[in-house]
C-alpha positions as CSV (number, residue, x, y, z in Angstrom):
1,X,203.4,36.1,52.0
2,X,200.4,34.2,52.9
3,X,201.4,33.9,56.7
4,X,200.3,37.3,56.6
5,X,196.8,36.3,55.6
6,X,195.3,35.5,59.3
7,X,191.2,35.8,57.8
8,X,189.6,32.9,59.4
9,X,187.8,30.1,57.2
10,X,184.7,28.7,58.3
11,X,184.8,24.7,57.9
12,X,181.8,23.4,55.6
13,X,182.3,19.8,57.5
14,X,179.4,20.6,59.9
15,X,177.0,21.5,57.5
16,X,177.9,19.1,55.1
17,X,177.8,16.1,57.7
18,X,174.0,17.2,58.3
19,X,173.1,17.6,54.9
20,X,174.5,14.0,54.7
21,X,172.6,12.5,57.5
22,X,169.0,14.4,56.0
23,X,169.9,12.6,53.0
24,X,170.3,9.4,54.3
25,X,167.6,9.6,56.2
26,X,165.2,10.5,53.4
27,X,166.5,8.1,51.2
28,X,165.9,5.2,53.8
29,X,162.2,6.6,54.1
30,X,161.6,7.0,50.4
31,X,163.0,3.6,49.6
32,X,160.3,2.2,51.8
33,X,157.6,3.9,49.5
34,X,159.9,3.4,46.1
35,X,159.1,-0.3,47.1
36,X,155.6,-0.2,48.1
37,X,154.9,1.9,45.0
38,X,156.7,-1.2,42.8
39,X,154.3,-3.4,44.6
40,X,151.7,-1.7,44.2
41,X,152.3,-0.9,40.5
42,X,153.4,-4.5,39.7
43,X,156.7,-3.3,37.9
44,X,160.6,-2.8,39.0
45,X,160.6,0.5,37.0
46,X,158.1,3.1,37.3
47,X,157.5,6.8,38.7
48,X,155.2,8.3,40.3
49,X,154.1,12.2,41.0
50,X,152.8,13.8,44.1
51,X,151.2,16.9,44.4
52,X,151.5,19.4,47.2
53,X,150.2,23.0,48.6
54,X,153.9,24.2,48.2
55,X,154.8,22.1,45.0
56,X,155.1,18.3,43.4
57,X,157.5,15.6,44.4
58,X,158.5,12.6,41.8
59,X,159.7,9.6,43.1
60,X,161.3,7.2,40.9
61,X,162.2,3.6,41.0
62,X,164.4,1.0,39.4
63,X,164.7,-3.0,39.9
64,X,162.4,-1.8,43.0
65,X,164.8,0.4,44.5
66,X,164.8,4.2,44.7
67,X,166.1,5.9,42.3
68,X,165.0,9.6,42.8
69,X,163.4,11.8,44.8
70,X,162.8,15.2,43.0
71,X,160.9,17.8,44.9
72,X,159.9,21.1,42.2
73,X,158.1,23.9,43.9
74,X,155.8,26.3,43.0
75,X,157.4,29.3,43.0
76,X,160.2,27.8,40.6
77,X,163.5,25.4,40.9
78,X,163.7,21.7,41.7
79,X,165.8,20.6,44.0
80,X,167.1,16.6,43.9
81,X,166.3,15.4,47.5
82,X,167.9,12.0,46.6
83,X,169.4,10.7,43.7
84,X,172.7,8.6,42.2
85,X,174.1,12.1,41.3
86,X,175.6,14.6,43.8
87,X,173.9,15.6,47.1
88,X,171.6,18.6,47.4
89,X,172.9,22.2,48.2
90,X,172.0,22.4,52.2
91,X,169.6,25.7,51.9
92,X,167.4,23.9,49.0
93,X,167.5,20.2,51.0
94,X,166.0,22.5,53.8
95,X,163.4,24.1,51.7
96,X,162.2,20.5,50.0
97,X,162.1,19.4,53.8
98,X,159.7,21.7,54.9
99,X,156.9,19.5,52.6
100,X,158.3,16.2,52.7
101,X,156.1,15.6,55.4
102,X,152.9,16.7,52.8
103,X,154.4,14.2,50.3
104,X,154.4,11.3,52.7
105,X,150.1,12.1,53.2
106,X,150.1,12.5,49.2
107,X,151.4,9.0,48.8
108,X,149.7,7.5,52.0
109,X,146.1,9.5,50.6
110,X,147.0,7.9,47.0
111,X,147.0,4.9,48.4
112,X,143.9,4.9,50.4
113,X,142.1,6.2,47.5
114,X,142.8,3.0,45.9
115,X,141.3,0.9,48.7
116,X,138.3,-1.3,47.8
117,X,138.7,-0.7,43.9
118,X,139.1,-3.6,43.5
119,X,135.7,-5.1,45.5
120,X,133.3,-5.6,42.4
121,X,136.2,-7.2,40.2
122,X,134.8,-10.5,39.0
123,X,136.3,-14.2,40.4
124,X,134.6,-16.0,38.5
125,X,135.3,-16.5,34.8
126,X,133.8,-18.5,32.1
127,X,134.7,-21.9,31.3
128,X,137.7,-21.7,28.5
129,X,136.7,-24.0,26.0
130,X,139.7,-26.6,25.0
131,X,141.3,-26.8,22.0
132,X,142.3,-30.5,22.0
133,X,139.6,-32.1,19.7
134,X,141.1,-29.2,16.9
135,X,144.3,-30.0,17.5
136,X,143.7,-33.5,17.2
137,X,142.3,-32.7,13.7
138,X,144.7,-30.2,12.7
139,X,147.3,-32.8,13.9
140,X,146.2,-35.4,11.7
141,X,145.7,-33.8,8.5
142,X,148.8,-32.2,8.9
143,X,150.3,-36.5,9.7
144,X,148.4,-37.0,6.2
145,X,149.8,-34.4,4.0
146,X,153.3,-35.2,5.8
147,X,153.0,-38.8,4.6
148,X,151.7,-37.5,0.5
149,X,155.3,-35.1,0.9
150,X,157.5,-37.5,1.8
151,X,156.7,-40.4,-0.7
152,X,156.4,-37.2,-3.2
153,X,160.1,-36.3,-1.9
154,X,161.5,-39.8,-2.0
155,X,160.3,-39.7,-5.9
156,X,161.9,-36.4,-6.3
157,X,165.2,-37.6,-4.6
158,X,165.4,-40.3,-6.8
159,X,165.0,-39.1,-10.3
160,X,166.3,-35.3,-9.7
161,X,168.5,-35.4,-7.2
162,X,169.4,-35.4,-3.4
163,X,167.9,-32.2,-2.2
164,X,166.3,-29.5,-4.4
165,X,162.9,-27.8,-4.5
166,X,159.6,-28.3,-6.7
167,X,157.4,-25.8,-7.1
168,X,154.3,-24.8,-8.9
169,X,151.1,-22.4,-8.9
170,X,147.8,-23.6,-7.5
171,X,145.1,-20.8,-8.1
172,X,147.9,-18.4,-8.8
173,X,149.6,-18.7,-5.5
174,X,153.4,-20.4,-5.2
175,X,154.0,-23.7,-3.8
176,X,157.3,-25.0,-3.1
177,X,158.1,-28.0,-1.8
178,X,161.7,-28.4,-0.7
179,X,163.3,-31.7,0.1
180,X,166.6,-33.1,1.4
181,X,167.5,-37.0,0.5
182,X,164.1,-38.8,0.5
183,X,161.6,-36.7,3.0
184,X,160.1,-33.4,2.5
185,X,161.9,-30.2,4.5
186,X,159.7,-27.9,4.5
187,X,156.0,-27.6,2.4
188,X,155.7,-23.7,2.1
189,X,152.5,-21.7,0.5
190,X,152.8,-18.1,-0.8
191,X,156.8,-17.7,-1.2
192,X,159.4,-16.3,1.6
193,X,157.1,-14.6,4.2
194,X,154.4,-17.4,3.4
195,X,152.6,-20.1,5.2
196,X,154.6,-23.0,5.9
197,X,152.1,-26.4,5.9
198,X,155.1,-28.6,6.8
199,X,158.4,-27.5,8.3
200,X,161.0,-29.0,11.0
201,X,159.6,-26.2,13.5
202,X,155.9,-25.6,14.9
203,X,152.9,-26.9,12.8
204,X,150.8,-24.4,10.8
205,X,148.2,-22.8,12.4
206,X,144.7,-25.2,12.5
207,X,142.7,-22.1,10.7
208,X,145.5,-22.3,7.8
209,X,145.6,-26.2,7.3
210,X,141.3,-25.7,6.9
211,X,142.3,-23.0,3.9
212,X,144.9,-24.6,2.2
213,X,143.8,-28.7,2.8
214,X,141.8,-28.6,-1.0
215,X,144.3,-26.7,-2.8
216,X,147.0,-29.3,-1.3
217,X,145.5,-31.8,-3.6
218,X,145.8,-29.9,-6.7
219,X,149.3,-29.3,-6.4
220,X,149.7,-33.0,-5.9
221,X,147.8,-33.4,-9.3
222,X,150.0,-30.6,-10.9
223,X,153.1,-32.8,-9.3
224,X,151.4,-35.7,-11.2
225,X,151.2,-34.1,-14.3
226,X,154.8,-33.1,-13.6
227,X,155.9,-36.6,-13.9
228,X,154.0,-37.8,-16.8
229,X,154.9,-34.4,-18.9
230,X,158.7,-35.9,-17.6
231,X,157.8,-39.8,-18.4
232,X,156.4,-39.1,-22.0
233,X,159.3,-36.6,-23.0
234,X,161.9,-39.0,-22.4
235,X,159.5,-41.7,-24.1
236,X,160.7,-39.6,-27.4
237,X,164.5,-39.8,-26.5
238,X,166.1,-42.0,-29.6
239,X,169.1,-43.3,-29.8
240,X,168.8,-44.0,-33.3
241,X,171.3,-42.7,-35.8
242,X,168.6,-42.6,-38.6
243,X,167.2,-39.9,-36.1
């Protein structure tokens, strides 16, 4: 039966191959703006939106490279000039095409427009004042409270064991010192989430060691105190069977 049919098709192939070659033309073009627009913007991702008489184009741009090239008019729809997706339908690709040329002098105006902004910046900064004589402080109070820790946790180690934690309250704020055989691990103020005056990772901040220096000598004292509550409750240990 379909021998009988004898209607004559009309190949797409023509107007497909044309759309193709628009397309790959335009993207070409656009890719040379998707990358000056990167430049210009100082990112790999970005868009950016042109206005026309007849509409708006949006061009946008990934690891520098075009992505899209969307062209919405004013009376209504959007067409797709370019993107990762499927190719335009011929009539709208033709429609878009009649104001790519206004979108290039959008972007080439947008550009001019941002020539000499940049003539009254500044080169000239003030001198940045160094840090080193602070850190050289901070460093060696921080070398001094490391030294009071460790003979602390080498007294620790040996009377209550071969790692554990002491901790007590200096002006109603937590201090733990945690050690590990006869040096301190970590001197931490203020619980998890707190300040940490000692630890095997970056030293404390130099504002921080200036706060909690003084009260670093009271919970040595309170350590002290510790000890000699310890000494003089096992001075009353007897062994004595008349008790």
């Amino acid at each position: 039966m379909t021998d009988a049919l004898s209607f004559d098709i009309t190949s797409v192939n023509d107007v497909a191959a044309n759309r193709d070659e628009v397309v790959a033309a335009v993207e070409a073009h656009a890719g040379t703006i998707a990358r000056e627009l990167a430049i210009l913007q100082g990112g790999d991702y970005g868009q950016e939106t042109f206005k026309t008489r007849r509409g708006t184009w949006t061009l946008k741009y990934e690891a520098g490279a075009l992505q899209y090239l969307r062209f919405k008019g004013k009376s209504g729809g959007e067409t797709y000039v370019v993107s990762t997706k499927q190719p335009p339908e011929p009539k709208a690709l033709g429609t878009a095409m009649q104001d790519y040329p206004a979108f290039v002098e959008a972007y080439n105006d947008h550009v001019e427009s941002l020539d000499g902004v940049l003539d009254d910046v500044p080169t000239e900064f003030p001198t940045v004042t160094t840090t080193e004589e602070i850190v050289a402080q901070r460093d060696q109070l921080v070398s001094t409270i490391r030294e009071v820790a460790d003979t602390m946790a080498g007294e620790l180690n040996r009377f209550d064991g071969e790692y554990g934690t002491f901790t007590q309250r200096v002006g109603g704020t937590r201090w733990e010192l945690k050690w590990d055989g006869p040096r301190a691990s970590y001197l931490r103020v203020g619980g998890e989430g707190g300040i940490y005056l000692l630890s095997q990772y970056e030293p404390p901040a130099a504002p921080d060691v200036r706060e909690l220096a003084g009260d670093f000598v009271e919970f040595v004292e309170a350590y002290n105190e510790y000890v000699d509550d310890l000494e003089a409750d096992l001075a009353t240990v007897s062994f004595d069977d008349a008790g």
